[in-house]
Structures are given as structure tokens and as C-alpha cells.
N, C-alpha and C positions, 0 to 999 in steps of 0.2 A: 687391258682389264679382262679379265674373266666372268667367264658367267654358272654360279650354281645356281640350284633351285631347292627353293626350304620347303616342307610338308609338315604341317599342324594337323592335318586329316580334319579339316571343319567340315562338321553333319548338323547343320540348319534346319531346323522348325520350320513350316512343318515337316514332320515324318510319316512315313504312310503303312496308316494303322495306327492305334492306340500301345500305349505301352506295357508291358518290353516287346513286343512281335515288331511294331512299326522302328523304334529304334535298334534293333538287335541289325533289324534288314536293312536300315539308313548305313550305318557303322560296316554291317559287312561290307554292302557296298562302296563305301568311300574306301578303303582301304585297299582293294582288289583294284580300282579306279587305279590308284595311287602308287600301287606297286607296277602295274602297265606304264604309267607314265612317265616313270623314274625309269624304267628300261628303256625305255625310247630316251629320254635325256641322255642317257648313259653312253648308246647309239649315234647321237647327236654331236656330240662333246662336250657337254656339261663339265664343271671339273670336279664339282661335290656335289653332294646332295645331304644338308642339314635337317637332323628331323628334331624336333622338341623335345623336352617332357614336361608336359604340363597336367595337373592331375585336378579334376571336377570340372570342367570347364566347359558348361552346357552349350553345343550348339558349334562352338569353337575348340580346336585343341581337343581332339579327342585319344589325345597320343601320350599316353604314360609311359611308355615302356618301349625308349627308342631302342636300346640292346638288343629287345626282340625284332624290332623291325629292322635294323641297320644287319643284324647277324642273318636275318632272310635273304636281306637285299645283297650281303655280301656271295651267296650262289646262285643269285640269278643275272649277276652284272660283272663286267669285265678291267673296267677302267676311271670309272667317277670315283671320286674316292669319296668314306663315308664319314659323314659329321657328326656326333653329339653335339645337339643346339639347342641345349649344353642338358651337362648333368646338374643337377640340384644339388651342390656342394657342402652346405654347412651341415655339419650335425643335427640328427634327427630324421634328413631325410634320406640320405644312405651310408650307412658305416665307409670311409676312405678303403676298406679290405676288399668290399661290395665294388665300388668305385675302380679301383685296381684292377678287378677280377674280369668285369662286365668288359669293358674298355681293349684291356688288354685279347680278352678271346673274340671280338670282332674285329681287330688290327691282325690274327693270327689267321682265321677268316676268312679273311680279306686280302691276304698277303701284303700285308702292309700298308693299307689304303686309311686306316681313321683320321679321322681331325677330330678332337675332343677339346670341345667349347666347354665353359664353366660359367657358374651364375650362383646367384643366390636366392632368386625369385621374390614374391610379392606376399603380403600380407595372407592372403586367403589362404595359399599354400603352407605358407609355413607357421599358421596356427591350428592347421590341421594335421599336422608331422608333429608338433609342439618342438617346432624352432625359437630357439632364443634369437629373435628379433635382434637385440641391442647388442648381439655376440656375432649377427651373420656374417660380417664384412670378417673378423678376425678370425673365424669358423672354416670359412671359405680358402682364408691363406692359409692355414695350419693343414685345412686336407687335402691340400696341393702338395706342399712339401712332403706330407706322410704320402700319398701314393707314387710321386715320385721315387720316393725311398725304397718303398714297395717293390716298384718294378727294378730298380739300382740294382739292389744287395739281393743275394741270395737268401741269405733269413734277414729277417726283419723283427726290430722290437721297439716299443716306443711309450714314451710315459711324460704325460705333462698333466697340467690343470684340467684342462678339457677333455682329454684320450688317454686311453690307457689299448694297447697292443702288446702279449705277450710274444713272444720270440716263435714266426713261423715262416714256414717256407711259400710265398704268395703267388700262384701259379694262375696261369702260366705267364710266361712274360710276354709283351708285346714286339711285334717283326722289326719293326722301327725303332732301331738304335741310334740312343740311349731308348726313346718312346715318343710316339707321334705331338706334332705339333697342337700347341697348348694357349687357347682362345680364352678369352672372357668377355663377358655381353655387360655394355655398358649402356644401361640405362639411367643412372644419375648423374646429378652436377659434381664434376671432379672424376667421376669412375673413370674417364679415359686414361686421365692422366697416372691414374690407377696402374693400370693395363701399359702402359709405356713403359714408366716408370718400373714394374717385373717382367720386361722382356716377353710380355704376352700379345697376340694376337686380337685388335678388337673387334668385336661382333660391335655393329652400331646399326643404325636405322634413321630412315628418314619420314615415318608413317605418320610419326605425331611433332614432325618438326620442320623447318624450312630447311633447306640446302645450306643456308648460310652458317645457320647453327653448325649443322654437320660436321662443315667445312671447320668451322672454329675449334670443336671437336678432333678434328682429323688435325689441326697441324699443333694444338694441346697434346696430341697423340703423341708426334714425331717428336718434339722439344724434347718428352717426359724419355721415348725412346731412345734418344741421343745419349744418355746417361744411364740407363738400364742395369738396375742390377738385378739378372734374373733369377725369379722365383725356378726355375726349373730347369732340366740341365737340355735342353731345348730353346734357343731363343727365336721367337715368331715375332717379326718386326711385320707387319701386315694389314691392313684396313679390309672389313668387307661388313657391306652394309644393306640390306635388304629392305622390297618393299612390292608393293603388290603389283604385278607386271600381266600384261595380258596384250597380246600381237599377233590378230588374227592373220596381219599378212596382208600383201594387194595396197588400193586406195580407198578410200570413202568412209560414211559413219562406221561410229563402234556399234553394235548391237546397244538396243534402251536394257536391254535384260543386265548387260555389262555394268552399268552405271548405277540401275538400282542393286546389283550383287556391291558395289565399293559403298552404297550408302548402308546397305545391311549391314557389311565389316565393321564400317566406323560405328553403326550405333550401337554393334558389340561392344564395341573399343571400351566408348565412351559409359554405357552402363558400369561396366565392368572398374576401368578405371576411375570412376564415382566413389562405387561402393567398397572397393578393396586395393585402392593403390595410392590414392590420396582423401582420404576421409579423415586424416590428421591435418589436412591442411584448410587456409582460411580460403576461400573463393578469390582474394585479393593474390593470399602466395601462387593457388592452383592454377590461375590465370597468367599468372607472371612465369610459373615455370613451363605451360603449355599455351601458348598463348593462341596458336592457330586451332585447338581443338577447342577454343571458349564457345562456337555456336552448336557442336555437339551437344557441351550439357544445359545449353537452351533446346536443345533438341532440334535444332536444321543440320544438315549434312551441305556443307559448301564443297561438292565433288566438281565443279569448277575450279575454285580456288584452289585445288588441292593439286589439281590437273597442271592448270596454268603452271604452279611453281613446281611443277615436274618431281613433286614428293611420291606423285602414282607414274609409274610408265604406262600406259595404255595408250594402244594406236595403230594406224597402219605401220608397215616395216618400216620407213625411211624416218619419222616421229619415235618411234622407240631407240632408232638408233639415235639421231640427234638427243633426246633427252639422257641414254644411257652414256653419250661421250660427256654429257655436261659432268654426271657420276666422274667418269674416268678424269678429266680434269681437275676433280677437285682432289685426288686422291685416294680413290677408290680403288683397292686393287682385284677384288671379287665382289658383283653385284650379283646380291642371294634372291632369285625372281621366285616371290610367292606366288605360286601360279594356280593352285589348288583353293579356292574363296569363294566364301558365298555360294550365289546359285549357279555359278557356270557347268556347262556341260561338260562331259568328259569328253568326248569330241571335239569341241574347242579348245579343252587345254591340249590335248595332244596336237594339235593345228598349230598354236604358241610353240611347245615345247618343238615343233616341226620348224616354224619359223626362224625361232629363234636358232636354233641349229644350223641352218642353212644359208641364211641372209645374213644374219645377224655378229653370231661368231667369229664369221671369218674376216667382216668388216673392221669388227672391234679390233681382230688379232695385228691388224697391219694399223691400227689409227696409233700416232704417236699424241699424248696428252701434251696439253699448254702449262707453261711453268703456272704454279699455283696463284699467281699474283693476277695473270693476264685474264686465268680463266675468271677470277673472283670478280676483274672488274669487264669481263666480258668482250676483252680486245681478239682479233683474230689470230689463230695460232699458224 
């Protein structure tokens, strides 16, 4: 298993000064942080580095505009290769041309380093782009296929219900021939099988779920994969699943600062996911479909509970490792360490991103994973 690391750029309240002075200097600084950190990954062995785009997203995710960041990052870095995690897909929130265009000139960049993740995002988002909701998921294939095409054929034209594409030349094209491999972030029930089933790569997570789920996820993944008819002429058969990771290294406690930064994360989560991701659903379904986040929107943070079932990596070296082979066994094939959260210092994650480089990596690289069955019922490999 491999290890990337994902960048949200979270600038947490407070900020110092009133605003815009106090946030202008929050936001510089996280990003400056963050471009440091990802060069040390890079130095390290990281294999990607995923950055978002997520737009309004106070406190969290201050990262709209990964193109600019990934096309920075691709001349200051030598070897990670660069993610969109992910683009916002459906119609409304960038024309497939846009899509094409962006993608393509940081794979050229980059000399050939993108991974380009896909999604459809949440509520908040895409009634502020005026996304047709009830169209996102069939939005989202249609502008797969069209930039696909895009990059294909020399000219390009295209005409359905939903798009219209006059005949143009879509420049430039991407180093990765046919075009770099092609993810989709699978946050709902069935999405995986989604993403199997078109020969895609799945972005998953284990922040607001147990391992088990995951795992059930991951081999709904493989089934759907076995029979794959690809959306794209790239097929990424692949699992990678990210979550908040922090490995100061050594033995002993984690810092209290650490624990109150993952109870911060979550009570973002869980605001957030209130007000804009299930607010159609009953307290009965929202329960059912999240069930480990239910003392959130009572408002306690069980960062125990969360710990114990190793849905956080946080720990000395030898605990991160053990929890991150538990990942590899279930079929993980790239674990995406959010390392950039809450209030940690920027000195500490570079001590992580150090760790994890040095201890960690090389461990991973030689562990062989236990057949999926052994590992689910926890027998020795």
C-alpha cells in the first residue's frame, strides 16, 4: 500500500485580527504552510498528493481552485504525482471544455504526473453553481465521456439534451496517453459500485464510517470491477481511501492539542453535514445511514471511539503502522493521510510527513496484505 497525502487548506476560527486583515493572513499562511509540506512529501516518497475543490467552506476547505494549486505544485516538485480530489463534474459547475483544458495543462506541467478524481459534491455547492440536483449523477457521466472525447480526437463536437459543443480544436492535450487515470469519490450507498462497474478508480473514506463498512464497500467495489464496462479509455481498477493521520514519531502520549484539533474536524463535519448534506433526511434514516457520527449531532465528539476503531490514524510510529496495515489488508491500495487539520502546527506536520516517510513507507513497501477474509475476521497473516 501506498501512502498520499490530501490538502483541504483548513483556516480555523479564530483568525488573528478582525476581518478581511485577520483572514487574508490566516489563508496566506495556510497555503505557504502547505506548499512546504507537500515538497517535503514529495522528498519523502509520498506517491500523490490530492488537493480538493471545495467552494464557501468556512474554516475548512479553503481550496477552490486546485488547477492553480496542482500547476504551482507541479514546478516545485519532482516525483508525487498530482491529484484533482476531484473536479466538480456536473454541469453548472464547469463547462467539460474548462475540465479538459485545466486537467490536461497540469498533466503537460507536470510531465505526465495527474490523477484526476471526479465527484458531484453536496447540496450547498451545487445550489450555489445552480446544479440540477436530480440530473448530477447522469451530468457527471455525460462529462466524463465529453472530455474524454476532448482529449481523443483532434476536433471535437458534441450535441445532446444537456450540452451542446460546437466543433473545436481542445488544447492542449494531456502527456498520458490516451489521459491520466480517472477516480470517482464515492460518498453514497451504491456509489461504489458505481465507480467499479465504469472501470473507475474509488476515492473512499473512512472518517464518518467504520472499517467494516469500508471493507464492504471495497469488495462491492471489486465484484462491480470484475465486469467493468469502462466509462473511459483508461481503466483504473484501484482503492484509495483517506483519513486524518498524524505520527509524531518515537513513543508516548499524542499531544491534548492533537485530540482537541480531531474533535474541532468533526464538529465541522457534523455541523456542516446537518445543515447541507442530509437535511432531507429523517433523524431515523440519518442515523441509519451514519451511525458512528450519531453523538456528533448530539454534539459530544467520541475521539476514542473513533481512535479505537482506527477510522483516525494517530500515534506513535509503530500504532500508525499497525493501524495503516489494518487499511492494507482490507484492500486499500493508497492511503490519502490528511495531515493538514484543525490546530496542528506546521512543524508537526512536517515531523508526520518526516515520519511517515522514513519509518513508515518503507515498512508498508515490504508488508505483504492478508487475504481479505483473514484480515476481516482478524486471523494472523
Amino acid at each position: 500500500m501506498k501512502l498520499d497525502v490530501l490538502y483541504e487548506v483548513d483556516v480555523p476560527r479564530p483568525w488573528d485580527g478582525p476581518h478581511p486583515q485577520g483572514q487574508r493572513r490566516a489563508e496566506q499562511r495556510a497555503y505557504r504552510e502547505a506548499v512546504e509540506q507537500i515538497r517535503l512529501a514529495d522528498r519523502m516518497g509520498f506517491n500523490t498528493v490530492w488537493a480538493v475543490e471545495h467552494h464557501f467552506r468556512e474554516g475548512r476547505s479553503h481550496m477552490p481552485s486546485s488547477e492553480v494549486f496542482l500547476g504551482y505544485l507541479a514546478g516545485l516538485t519532482e516525483r508525487i504525482r498530482l491529484g484533482f480530489g476531484v473536479t466538480l463534474t456536473p454541469f453548472g459547475f464547469t463547462p467539460p471544455q474548462r475540465i479538459a483544458e485545466k486537467v490536461a495543462t497540469v498533466d503537460l506541467l507536470s510531465g505526465g504526473r495527474v490523477e484526476w478524481g471526479t465527484g458531484r459534491s453536496t447540496p450547498m455547492e451545487q445550489t450555489a453553481f445552480g446544479v440540477d440536483i436530480a440530473k448530477s449523477r447522469d451530468d457527471w457521466r455525460e462529462a466524463i465521456q465529453i472530455v474524454c472525447g476532448m482529449w481523443r480526437e483532434e476536433y471535437f463536437s458534441y450535441e445532446s439534451e444537456r450540452f451542446s459543443f460546437p466543433r473545436r480544436m481542445v488544447t492542449p492535450k494531456p502527456v498520458q496517453d490516451p489521459h491520466p487515470p480517472v477516480w470517482m469519490a464515492a460518498t453514497s450507498n451504491g456509489s461504489a459500485e458505481v465507480a467499479g462497474a465504469n472501470g473507475l478508480g474509488l476515492l473512499s473514506f473512512s472518517i464518518m464510517q467504520s472499517l467494516e463498512v469500508m471493507a464492504a464497500q471495497i469488495t462491492a467495489y471489486r465484484a462491480a470491477a470484475a465486469a467493468a464496462r469502462p466509462l473511459t479509455d483508461v481503466t483504473t481498477d484501484k482503492v484509495a481511501a483517506y483519513t486524518l493521520v498524524h505520527c509524531p514519531g518515537g513513543r508516548g502520549p499524542v499531544s491534548p492539542k492533537v485530540w482537541d484539533s480531531v474533535a474541532w474536524w468533526y464538529r465541522n463535519l457534523a455541523v456542516f453535514t446537518l445543515e447541507w448534506e442530509l437535511p432531507h433526511l429523517t433523524e431515523e434514516e440519518r442515523d441509519r445511514t451514519f451511525p458512528l457520527l450519531k453523538p456528533l449531532f448530539a454534539g459530544e465528539v467520541p475521539v476514542e471511539r473513533f481512535d479505537a476503531a482506527d477510522m483516525i490514524v494517530i500515534g506513535d510510529t509503530q500504532t500508525c503502522v499497525d493501524k495503516m496495515k489494518r487499511y492494507a489488508d482490507l484492500g486499500v491500495d493508497e492511503l490519502i493521510c490528511y495531515v493538514q487539520w484543525g490546530y496542528l502546527e506546521h512543524q508537526d506536520i512536517l515531523r508526520t510527513i518526516e515520519v511517515l516517510g522514513k519509518e513508515v513507507i518503507p515498512e508498508l513497501a515490504t508488508y505483504t496484505p492478508k487475504p481479505p477474509r483473514a484480515a476481516e475476521a482478524g486471523e494472523p497473516g
